[in-house]
C-alpha positions as CSV (number, residue, x, y, z in Angstrom):
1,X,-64.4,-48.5,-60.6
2,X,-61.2,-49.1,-58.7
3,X,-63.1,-51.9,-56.7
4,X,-64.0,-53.9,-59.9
5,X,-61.0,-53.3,-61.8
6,X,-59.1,-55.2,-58.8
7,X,-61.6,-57.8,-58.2
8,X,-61.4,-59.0,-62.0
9,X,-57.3,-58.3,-62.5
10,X,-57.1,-60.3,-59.2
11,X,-59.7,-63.3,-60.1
12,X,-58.0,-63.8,-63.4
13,X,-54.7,-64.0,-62.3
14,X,-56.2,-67.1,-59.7
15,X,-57.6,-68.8,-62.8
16,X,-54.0,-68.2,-64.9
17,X,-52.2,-70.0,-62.0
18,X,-55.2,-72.7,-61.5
19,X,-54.7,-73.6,-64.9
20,X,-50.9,-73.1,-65.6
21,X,-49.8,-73.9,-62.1
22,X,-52.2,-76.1,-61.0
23,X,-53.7,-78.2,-63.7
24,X,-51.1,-78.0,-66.8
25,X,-47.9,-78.1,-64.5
26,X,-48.5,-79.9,-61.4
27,X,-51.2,-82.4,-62.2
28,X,-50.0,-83.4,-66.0
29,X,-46.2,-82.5,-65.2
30,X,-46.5,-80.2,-68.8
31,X,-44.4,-77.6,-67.5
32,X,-41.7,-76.4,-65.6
33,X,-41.4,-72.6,-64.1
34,X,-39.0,-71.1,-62.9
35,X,-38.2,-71.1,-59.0
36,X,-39.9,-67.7,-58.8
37,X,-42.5,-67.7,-60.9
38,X,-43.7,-71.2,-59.2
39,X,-43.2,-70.0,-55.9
40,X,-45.2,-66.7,-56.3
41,X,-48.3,-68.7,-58.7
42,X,-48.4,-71.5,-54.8
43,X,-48.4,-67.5,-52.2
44,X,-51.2,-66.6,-55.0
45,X,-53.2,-69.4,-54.7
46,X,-52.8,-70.3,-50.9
47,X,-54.4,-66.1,-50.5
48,X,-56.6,-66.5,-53.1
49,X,-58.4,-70.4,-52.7
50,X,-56.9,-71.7,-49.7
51,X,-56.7,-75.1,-51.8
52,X,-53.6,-77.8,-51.2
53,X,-51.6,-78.6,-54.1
54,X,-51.5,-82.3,-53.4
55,X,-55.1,-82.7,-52.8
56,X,-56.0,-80.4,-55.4
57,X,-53.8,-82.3,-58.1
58,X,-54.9,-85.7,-56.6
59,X,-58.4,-85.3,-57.0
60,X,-57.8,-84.1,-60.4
61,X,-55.5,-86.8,-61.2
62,X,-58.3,-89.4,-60.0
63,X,-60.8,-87.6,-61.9
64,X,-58.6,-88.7,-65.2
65,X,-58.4,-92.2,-64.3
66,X,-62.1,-92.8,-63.2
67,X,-63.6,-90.0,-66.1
68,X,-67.7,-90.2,-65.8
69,X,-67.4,-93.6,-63.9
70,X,-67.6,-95.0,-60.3
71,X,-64.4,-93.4,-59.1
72,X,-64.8,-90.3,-60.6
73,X,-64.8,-87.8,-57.7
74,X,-67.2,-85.1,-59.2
75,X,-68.5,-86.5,-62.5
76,X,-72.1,-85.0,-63.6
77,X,-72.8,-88.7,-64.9
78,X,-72.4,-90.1,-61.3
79,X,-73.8,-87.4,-59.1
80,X,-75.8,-85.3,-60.9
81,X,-75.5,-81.9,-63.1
82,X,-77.5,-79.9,-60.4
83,X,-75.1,-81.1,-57.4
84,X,-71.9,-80.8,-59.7
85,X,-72.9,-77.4,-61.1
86,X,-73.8,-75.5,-57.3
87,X,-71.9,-78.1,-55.1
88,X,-68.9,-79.4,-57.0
89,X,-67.0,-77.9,-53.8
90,X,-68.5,-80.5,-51.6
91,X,-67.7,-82.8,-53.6
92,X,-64.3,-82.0,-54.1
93,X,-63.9,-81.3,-50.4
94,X,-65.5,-84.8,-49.7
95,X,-62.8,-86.0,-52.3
96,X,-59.9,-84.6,-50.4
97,X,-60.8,-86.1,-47.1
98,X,-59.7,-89.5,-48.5
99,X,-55.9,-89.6,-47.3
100,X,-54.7,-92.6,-49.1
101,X,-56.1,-91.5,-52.3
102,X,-54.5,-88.2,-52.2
103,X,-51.0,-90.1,-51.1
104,X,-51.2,-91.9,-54.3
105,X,-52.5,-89.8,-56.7
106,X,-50.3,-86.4,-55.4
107,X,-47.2,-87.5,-56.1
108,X,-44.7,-85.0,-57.0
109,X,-45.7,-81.9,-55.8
110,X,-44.3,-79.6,-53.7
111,X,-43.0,-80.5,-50.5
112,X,-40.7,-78.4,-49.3
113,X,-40.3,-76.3,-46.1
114,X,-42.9,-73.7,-46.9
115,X,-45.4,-76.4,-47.8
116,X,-45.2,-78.2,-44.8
117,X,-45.2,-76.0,-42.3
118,X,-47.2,-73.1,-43.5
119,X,-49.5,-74.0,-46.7
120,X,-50.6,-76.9,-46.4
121,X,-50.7,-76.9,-42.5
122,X,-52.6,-73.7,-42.5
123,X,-55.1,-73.2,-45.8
124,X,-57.2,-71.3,-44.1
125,X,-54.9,-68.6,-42.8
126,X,-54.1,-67.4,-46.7
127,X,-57.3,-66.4,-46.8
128,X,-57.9,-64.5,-43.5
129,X,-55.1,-62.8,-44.7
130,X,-56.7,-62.0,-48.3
131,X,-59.8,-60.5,-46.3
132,X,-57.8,-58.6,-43.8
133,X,-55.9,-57.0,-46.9
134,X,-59.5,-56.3,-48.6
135,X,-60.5,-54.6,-46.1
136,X,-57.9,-52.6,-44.7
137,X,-57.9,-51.0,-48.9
138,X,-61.8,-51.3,-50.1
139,X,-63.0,-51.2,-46.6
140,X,-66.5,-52.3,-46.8
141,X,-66.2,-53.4,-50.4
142,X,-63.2,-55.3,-49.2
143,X,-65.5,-58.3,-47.7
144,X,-67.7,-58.2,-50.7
145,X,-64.8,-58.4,-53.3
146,X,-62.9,-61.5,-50.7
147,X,-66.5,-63.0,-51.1
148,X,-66.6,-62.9,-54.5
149,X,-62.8,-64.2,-55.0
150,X,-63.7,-67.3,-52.4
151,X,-66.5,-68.3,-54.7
152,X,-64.9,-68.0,-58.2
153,X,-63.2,-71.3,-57.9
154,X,-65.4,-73.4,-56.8
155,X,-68.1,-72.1,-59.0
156,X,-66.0,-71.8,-62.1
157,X,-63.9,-74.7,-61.8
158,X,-65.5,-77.3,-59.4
159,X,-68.7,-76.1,-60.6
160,X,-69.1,-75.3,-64.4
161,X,-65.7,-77.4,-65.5
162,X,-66.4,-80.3,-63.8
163,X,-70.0,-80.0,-64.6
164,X,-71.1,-78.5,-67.9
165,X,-67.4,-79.7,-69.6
166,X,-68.8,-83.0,-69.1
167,X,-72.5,-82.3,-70.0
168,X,-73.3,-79.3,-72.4
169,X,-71.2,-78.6,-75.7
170,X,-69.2,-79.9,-78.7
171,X,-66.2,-82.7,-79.4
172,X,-63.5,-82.5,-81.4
173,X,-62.7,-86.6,-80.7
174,X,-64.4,-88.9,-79.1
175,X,-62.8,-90.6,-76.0
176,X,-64.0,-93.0,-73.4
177,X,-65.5,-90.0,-71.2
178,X,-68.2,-87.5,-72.1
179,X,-65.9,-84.0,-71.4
180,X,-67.5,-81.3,-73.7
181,X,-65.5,-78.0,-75.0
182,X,-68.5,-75.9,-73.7
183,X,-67.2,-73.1,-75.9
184,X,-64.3,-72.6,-78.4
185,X,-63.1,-69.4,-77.0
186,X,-61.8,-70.0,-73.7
187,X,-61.1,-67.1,-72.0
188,X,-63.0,-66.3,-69.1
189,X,-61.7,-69.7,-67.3
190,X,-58.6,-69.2,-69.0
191,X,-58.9,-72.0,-71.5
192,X,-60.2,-74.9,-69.4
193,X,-64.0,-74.5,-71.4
194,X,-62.2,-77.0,-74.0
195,X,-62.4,-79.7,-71.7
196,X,-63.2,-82.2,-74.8
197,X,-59.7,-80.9,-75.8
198,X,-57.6,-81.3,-72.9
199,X,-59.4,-85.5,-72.4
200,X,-58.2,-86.2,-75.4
201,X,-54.6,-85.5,-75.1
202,X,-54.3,-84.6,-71.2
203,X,-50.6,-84.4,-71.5
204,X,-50.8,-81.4,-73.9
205,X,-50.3,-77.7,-72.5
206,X,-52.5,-76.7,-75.6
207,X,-56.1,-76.7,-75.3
208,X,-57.2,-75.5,-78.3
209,X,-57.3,-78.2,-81.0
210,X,-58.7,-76.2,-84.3
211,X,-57.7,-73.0,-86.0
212,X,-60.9,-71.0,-84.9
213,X,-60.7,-72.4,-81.2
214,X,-58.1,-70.2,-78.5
215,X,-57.2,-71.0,-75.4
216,X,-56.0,-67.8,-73.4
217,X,-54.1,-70.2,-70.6
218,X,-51.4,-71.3,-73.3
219,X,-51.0,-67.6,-74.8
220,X,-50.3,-66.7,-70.7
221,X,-48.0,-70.0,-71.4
222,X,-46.0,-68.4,-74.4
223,X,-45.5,-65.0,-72.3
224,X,-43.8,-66.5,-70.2
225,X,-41.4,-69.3,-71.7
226,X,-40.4,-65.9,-74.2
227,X,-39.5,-64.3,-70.6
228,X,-37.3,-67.1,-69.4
229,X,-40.2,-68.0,-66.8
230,X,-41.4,-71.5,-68.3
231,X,-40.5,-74.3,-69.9
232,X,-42.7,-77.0,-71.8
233,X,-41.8,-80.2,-71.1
């Protein structure tokens, strides 16, 4: 019980700073945190994903300006559902590869001391360090639950975001794209299932568009602007 209580506390809080962090603040400059809070969503996500802020907000950035079209690093419509769906991480990873596009499309993220000489110069150790701590608590479990937390990403996000939100559900607006809001509760990916949503206004920290859709990210959001911890810009 203790074993899945931690796996799905610590998964969620990966997909509150992947959206808030990652997505809302970095790549569409929507919000500020505080010092803190920032710093400790970038220690998070460097255990928990062992993704680069710059590459993970250029691809996404590029993803924006190329929606569903030649360009597009991971679009359903290009590649296929089947590839985008089980290997949208490739994809991403193939994405990421391409230094000048990440130079131009990263702008503004971090760049300070920590990120250049321990996050983005080591990804990979964040994560060792993730299974190390697993195991030394959950021992055997440990690896299972590290497993578990290495895959949620990329299946959630570079998988069913970046696939089915641009193949399977409903629109609120039509825009030049074909992003779906897969369902109008987003909870379980922490808002980003109304995808339709966030194309039409991608500057908006709101997902949710109508009165019976909710987007669990933004009521994160609210927490912590009330606490002092975030400002929308």
């Amino acid at each position: 019980m203790t074993e899945l209580l931690y796996t799905l506390i610590a998964t969620h809080i990966t997909i509150v700073a992947v959206t808030l962090f990652l997505h809302r603040g970095q790549a569409h400059r929507g919000i500020t945190f505080h010092p803190l809070l920032s710093h400790a969503m970038r220690l998070w996500l460097w255990l928990t994903t062992g993704m680069v802020t710059k590459e993970w907000v250029a691809v996404h950035r590029r993803h924006h300006r190329y929606a569903d079209r030649l360009g597009d690093p991971h679009s359903p419509h290009v590649y296929g559902i089947w590839r985008v769906l089980f290997g949208g991480v490739l994809l991403y990873s193939e994405a990421t590869r391409d230094q000048e596009m990440v130079s131009q499309y990263g702008v503004g993220t971090p760049d300070d001391w920590i990120e250049r000489r321990l996050y983005s110069r080591h990804p990979l150790l964040g994560v060792i360090l993730l299974l190390i701590f697993n195991t030394a608590v959950f021992h055997g479990w440990g690896i299972v639950i590290w497993l578990i937390q290495m895959a949620w990403i990329p299946f959630h996000a570079a998988g069913i975001i970046n696939g089915l939100g641009h193949w399977l559900g409903y629109r609120n607006g039509n825009v030049a794209d074909r992003s779906r809001n897969i369902v109008p509760w987003g909870i379980w990916i922490g808002g980003e299932e109304l995808h339709n949503n966030h194309h039409l206004d991608p500057g908006s920290v709101k997902f949710s568009r109508m009165t019976w859709e909710f987007d669990l990210g933004y009521q994160w959001l609210r927490l912590f602007c009330g606490l002092g911890l975030a400002k929308i810009r």
